[in-house]
C-alpha positions as CSV (number, residue, x, y, z in Angstrom):
1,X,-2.3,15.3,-19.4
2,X,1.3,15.1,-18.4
3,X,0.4,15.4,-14.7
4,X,-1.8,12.7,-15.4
5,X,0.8,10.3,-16.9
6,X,-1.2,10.1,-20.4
7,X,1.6,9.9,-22.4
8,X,-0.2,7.8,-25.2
9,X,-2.4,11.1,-25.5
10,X,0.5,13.7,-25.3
11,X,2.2,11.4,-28.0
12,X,-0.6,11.5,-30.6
13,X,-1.0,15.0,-30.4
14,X,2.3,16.3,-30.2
15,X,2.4,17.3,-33.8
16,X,-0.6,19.8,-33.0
17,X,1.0,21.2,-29.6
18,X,4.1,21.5,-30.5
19,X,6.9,22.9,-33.8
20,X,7.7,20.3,-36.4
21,X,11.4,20.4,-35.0
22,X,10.2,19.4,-31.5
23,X,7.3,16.7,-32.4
24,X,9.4,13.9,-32.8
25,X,11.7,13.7,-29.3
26,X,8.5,14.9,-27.7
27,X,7.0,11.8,-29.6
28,X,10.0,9.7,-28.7
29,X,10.0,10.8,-24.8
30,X,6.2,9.5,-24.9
31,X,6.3,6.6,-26.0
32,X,9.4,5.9,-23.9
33,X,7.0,7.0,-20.9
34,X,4.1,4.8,-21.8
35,X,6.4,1.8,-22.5
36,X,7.6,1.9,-18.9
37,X,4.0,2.5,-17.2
38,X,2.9,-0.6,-19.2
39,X,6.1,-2.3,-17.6
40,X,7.0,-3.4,-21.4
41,X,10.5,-4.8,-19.9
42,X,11.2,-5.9,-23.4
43,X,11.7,-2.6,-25.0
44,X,11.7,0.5,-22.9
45,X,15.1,0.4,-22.3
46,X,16.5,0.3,-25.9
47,X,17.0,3.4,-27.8
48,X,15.8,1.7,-31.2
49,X,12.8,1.2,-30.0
50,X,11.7,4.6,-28.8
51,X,14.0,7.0,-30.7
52,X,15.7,9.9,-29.5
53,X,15.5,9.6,-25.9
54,X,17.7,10.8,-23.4
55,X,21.1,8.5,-22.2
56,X,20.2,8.7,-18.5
57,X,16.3,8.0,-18.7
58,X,17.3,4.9,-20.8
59,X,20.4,4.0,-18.2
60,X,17.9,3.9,-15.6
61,X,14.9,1.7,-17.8
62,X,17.5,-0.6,-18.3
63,X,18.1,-1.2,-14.8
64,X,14.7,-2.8,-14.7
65,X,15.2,-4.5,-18.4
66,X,15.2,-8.3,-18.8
67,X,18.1,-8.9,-20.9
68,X,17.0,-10.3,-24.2
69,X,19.8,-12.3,-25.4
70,X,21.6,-14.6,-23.2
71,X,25.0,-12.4,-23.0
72,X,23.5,-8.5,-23.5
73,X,24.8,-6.3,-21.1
74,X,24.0,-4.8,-19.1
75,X,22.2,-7.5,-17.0
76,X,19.4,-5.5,-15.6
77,X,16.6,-7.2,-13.8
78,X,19.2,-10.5,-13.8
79,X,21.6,-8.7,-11.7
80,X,19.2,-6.9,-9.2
81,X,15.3,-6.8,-9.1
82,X,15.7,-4.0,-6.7
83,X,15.1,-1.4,-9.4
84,X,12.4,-3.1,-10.7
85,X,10.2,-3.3,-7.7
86,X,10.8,0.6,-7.0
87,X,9.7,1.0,-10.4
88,X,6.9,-1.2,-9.6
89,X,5.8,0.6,-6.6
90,X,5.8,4.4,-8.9
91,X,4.0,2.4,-11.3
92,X,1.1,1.4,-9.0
93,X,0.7,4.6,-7.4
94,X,0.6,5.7,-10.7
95,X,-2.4,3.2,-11.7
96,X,-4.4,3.9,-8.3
97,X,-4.1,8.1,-9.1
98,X,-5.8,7.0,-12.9
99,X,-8.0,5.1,-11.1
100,X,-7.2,2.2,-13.9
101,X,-7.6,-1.1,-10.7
102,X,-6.6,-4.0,-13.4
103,X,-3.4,-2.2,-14.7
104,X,-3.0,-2.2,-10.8
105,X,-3.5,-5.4,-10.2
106,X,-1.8,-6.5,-12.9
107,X,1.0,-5.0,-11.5
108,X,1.1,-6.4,-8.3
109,X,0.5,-9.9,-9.5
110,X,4.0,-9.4,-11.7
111,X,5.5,-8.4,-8.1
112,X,4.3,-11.2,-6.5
113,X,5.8,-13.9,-8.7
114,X,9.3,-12.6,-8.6
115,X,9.2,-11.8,-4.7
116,X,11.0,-15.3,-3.6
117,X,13.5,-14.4,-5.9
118,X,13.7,-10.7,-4.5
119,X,14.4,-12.7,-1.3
120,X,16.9,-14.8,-2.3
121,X,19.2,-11.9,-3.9
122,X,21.9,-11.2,-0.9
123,X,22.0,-15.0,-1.1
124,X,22.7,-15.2,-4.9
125,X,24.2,-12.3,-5.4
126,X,22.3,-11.7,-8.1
127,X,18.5,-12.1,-9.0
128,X,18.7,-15.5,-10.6
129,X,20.8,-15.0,-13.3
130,X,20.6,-18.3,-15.1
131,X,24.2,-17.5,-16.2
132,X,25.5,-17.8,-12.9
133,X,22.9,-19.6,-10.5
134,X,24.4,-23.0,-11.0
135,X,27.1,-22.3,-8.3
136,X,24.1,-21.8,-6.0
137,X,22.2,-24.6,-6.1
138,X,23.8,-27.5,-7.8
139,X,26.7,-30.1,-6.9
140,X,26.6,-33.0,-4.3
141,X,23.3,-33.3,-3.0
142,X,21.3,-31.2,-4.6
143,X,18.1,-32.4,-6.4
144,X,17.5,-28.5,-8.1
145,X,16.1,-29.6,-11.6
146,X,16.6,-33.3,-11.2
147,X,14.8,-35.7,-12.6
148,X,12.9,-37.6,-9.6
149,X,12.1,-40.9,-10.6
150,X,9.0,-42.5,-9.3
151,X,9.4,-44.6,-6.3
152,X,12.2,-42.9,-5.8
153,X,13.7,-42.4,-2.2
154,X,15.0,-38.8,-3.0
155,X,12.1,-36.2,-2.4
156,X,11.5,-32.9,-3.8
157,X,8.4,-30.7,-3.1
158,X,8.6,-28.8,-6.4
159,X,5.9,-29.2,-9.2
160,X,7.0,-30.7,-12.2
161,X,6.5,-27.1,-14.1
162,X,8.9,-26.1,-11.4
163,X,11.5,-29.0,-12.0
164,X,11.2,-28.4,-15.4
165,X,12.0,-24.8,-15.4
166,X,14.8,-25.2,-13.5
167,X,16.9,-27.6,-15.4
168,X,16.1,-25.4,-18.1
169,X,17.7,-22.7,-16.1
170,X,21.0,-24.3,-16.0
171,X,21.4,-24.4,-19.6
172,X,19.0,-21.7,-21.1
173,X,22.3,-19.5,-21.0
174,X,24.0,-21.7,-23.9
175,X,20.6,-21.1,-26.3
176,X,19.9,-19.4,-29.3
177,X,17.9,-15.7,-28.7
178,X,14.9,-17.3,-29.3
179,X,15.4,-19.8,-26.6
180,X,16.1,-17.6,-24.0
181,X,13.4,-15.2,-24.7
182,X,10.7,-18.0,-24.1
183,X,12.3,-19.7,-21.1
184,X,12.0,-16.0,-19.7
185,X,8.5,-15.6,-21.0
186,X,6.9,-18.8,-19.5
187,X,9.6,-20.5,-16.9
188,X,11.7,-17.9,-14.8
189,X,9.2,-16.9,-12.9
190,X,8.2,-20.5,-11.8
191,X,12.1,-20.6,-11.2
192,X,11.4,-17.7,-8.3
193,X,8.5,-19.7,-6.8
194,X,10.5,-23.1,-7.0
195,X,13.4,-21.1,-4.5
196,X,10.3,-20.0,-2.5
197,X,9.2,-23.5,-2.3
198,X,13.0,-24.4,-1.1
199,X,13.2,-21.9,1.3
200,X,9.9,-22.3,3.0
201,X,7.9,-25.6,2.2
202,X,10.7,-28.5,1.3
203,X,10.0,-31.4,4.0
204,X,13.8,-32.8,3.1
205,X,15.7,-30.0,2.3
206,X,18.3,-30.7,-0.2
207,X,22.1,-28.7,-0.7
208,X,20.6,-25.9,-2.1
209,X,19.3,-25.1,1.1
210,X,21.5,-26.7,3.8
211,X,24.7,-25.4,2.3
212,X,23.7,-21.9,3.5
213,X,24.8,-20.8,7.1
214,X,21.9,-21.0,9.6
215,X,21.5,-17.6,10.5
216,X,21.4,-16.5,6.7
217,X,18.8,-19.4,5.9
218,X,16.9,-18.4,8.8
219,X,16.7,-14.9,7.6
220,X,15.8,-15.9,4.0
221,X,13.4,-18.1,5.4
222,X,11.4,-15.7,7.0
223,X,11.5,-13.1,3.9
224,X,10.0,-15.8,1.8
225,X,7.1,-17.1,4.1
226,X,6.4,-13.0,3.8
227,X,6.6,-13.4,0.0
228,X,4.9,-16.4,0.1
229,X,2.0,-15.0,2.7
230,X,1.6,-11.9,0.0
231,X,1.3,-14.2,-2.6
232,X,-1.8,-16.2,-1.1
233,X,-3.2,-13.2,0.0
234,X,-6.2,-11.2,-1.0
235,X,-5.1,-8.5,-3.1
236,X,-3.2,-10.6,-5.2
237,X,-6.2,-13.0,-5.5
238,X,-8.2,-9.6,-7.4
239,X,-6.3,-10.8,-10.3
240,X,-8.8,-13.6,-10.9
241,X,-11.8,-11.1,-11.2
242,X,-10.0,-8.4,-13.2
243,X,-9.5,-9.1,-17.2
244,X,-6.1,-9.8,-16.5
245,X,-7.2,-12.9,-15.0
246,X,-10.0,-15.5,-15.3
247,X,-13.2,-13.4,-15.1
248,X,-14.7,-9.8,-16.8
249,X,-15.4,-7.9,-13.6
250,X,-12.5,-5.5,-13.0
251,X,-12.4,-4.4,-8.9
252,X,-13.4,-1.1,-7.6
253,X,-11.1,1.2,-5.6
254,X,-13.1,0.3,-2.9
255,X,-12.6,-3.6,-3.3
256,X,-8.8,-3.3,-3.7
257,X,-8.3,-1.0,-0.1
258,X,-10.6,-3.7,1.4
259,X,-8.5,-6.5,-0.6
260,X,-5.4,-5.3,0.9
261,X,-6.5,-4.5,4.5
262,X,-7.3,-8.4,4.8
263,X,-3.8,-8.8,3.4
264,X,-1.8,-6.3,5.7
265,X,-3.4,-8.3,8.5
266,X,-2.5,-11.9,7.5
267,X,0.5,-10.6,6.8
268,X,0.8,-8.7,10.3
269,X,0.5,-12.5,11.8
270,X,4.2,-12.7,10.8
271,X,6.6,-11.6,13.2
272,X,8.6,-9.7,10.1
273,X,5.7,-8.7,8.6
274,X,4.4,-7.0,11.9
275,X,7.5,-5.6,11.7
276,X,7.5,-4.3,8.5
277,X,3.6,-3.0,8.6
278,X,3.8,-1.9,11.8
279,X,3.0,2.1,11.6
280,X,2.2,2.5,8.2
281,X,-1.7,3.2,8.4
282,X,-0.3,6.6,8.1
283,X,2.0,5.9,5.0
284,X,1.2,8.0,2.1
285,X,1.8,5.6,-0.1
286,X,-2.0,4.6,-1.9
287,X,-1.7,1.0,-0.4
288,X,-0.5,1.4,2.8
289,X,3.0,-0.2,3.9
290,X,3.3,-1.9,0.5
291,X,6.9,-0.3,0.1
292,X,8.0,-1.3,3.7
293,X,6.7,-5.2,3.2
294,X,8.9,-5.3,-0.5
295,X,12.0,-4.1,1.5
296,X,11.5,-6.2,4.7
297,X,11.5,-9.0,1.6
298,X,14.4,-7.7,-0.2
299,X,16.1,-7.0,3.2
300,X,17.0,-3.9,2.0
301,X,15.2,-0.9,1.0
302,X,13.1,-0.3,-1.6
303,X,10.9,3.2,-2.4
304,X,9.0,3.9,-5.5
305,X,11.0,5.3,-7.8
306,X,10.5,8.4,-9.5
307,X,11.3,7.4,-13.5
308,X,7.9,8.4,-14.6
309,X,8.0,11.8,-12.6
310,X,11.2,12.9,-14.4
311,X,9.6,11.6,-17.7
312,X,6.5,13.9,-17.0
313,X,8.6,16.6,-16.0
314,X,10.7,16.6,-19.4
315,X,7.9,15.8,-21.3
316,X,6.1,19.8,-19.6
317,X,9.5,21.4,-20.5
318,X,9.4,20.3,-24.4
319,X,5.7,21.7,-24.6
């Protein structure tokens, strides 16, 4: 069972398999382990929640955390959402091996609406921090979560969910706990798309983007019409006939590989995502070149990471 990543199972029965003395970490470490494969961001990286776990397992959870008060530190996911696409990547291979397609696709739908903002980290330096992004994209000339009046001569190509979420942004840092917690339930990730939309489909681009050098804004350009192309693309359109989405059906193995063999080649059309892809039908990795198209996004890269391994491996040893 711990080959197979059922930590929920190992957890139940652990008072059977194991000495009074040794149930409870045992428990602990499992239900550490399944908080992380069902990417529960809010409370896998805190050791009141899941007990005695050990300091480095938690260290690295938290790298992937979303802080859930507006000053906690560390800053996890807010600083870098490097970690948490690694993560992201061992979590999916983990899902295709169990043969569970909407935990999959579930997953990769959560990696698709933070990939704009994956992009835009070297040019934050940080991954939308709402702290800190208001040295990026406000002052002179910037219309980033203004009001646009009707009739208006200033134009801005973001929805009005996307306005709204990022004035809120700008001053979501300054709330009460409960505050923050929603604006990062419901509005940050329409923050990442509304940088997308700056980066790849404003007709009048404002400060925000014209501030940036032209070689940088070229690059970041290009990494999110890739986010952006992965986004509109098949296998992230499964979510929509998997529970997770709008239907019942849940997709087959079968449908998935298919799902993201149209993907890889309307993403191929790309010159940076022909670069990125190119090679990779014999990547080991269950969906081939997924890891190389996050880190020709990121601009850096990015392999699964192997948190879950070492959980599985700990969790053998205290059997």
């Amino acid at each position: 069972m711990a080959s197979r990543y059922a930590f929920g199972d190992i957890e139940a029965l652990a008072p059977q398999v194991v000495e009074p003395r040794q149930a409870e970490p045992l428990a602990a470490l499992c239900a550490f382990g399944q908080r992380v494969l069902d990417l529960d961001a809010e409370d896998f990286g805190m050791p009141e929640a899941v007990g005695e776990v050990p300091r480095d397992l938690l260290d690295r959870a938290r790298a992937s955390r979303m802080p859930q008060t507006p000053k906690e530190r560390p800053r996890g996911a807010l600083a870098s959402l490097r970690p948490a696409y690694a993560l992201l990547l061992e979590v999916i291979e983990i899902r295709w091996r169990r043969r569970e397609m909407a935990a999959l696709v579930a997953a990769v739908h959560i990696a698709s609406e933070y990939l704009p903002m994956l992009a835009w980290e070297p040019v934050l330096g940080h991954a939308g921090d709402p702290a800190l992004i208001g040295a990026s994209v406000t002052g002179e000339g910037s219309r980033f979560g203004v009001p646009i009046e009707p009739g208006s001569a200033r134009i801005c190509d973001h929805t009005r969910p996307e306005r709204s979420a990022c004035e809120r942004t700008l001053r979501v840092s300054k709330e009460p706990g409960p505050g923050w917690r929603a604006y990062l339930d419901r509005q940050h990730s329409q923050v990442s798309q509304a940088l997308g939309d700056c980066a790849v489909r404003c007709r009048t681009p404002c400060t925000v983007m014209s501030r940036i050098d032209e070689p940088v804004r070229a690059d970041l350009t290009d990494r999110c019409k890739l986010a952006s192309e992965f986004t509109d693309g098949a296998l992230v359109r499964l979510r929509h006939a998997a529970p997770v989405g709008h239907g019942f059906g849940v997709p087959s193995p079968e449908e998935v590989e298919t799902a993201w063999a149209r993907s890889r080649a309307s993403l191929s059309h790309q010159p940076l995502g022909r670069a990125a892809l190119d090679g990779s039908d014999g990547d080991s990795y269950p969906l081939p070149g997924l890891p190389a198209l996050f880190s020709a996004i990121a601009g850096v890269t990015i392999e699964p990471d192997g948190l879950l391994h070492e959980v599985t491996e700990r969790v053998t040893a205290g059997i």
